[in-house]
N, C-alpha and C positions, 0 to 999 in steps of 0.2 A: 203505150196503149194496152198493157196487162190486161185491163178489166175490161177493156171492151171487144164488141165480137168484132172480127174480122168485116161480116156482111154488112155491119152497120158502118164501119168505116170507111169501109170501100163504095158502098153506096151514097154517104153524105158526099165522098169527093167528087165521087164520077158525077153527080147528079149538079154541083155546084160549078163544077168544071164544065159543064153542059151547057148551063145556063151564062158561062162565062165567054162563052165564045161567039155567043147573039152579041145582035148589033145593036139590041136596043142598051141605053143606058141606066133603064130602072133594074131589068135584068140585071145586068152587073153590079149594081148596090145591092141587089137584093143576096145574090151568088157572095161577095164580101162580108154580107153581114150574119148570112151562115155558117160562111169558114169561122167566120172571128167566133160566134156565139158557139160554135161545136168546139172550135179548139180551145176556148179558153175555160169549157165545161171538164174538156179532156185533161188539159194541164194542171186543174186541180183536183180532178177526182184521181188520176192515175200518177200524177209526179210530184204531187202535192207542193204545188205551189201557190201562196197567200192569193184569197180570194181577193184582196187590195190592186195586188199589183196585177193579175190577171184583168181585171175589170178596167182599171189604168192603163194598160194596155191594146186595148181592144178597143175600148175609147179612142184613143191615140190613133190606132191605123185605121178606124173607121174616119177619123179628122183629112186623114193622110188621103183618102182615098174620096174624098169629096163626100161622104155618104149624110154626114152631118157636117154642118155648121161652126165657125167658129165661135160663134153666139151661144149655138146649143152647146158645144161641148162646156166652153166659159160656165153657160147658165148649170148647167146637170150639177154640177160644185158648188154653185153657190147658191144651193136648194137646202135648206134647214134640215128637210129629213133625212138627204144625203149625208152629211155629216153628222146625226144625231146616230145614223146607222154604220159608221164608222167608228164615231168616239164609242161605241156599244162593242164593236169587231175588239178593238181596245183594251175597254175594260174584261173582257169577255177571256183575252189571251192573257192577260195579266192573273186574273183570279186560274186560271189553268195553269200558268207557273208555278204561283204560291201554293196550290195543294198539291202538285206533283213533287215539290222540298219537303212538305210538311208528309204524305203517304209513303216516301222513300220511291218515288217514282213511279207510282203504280196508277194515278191519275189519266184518266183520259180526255178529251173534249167534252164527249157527251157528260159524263159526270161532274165535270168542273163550270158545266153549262146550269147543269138541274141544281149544286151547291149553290149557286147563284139565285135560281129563283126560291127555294127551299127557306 
């Protein structure tokens, strides 16, 4: 967690960890589905890992932990624009390969993003 402040980190846990220890049970969906949606913001802005599997995962332990459905989580996949916004994550990493061969590796995301729309 390089990038992020301290005070921010520490007050998402304390405050989710708060709300985890009430008795109610929306409380604690609610306390779950901030850790997921914080840590899985962290794990890609600061250890860079694929916004795929981060999202696939969080999915997954929200499933785990009763907060969704196994309908919803089924359905979230089998939604058109989910996948139309994936096959795009795709194409997207692909054309950012081939100009990082083609620049002798000087290519970045953002730039391999705007060759795309250019």
């Amino acid at each position: 967690m390089a990038n992020s402040p301290p005070q921010l980190t520490a007050g998402v846990f304390l405050l989710s960890y708060y709300v985890w220890l009430t008795d109610e049970p929306e409380r604690f969906k609610q306390s779950i589905t901030v850790l997921n949606i914080y840590g899985a913001m962290m794990a890609m802005a600061c250890f860079n890992v694929a916004s795929d599997l981060a999202m696939f995962t969080t999915s997954v332990v929200l499933l785990v932990f009763q907060v969704i459905t196994k309908d919803d989580f089924l359905s979230g996949y089998g939604n058109s624009s989910v996948v139309t916004v994936g096959l795009l994550l795709v194409v997207a990493k692909g054309v950012e390969e081939v100009r990082t061969k083609e620049n002798g590796g000087r290519a970045t995301p953002a730039t391999a993003l705007l060759s795309t729309l250019a």
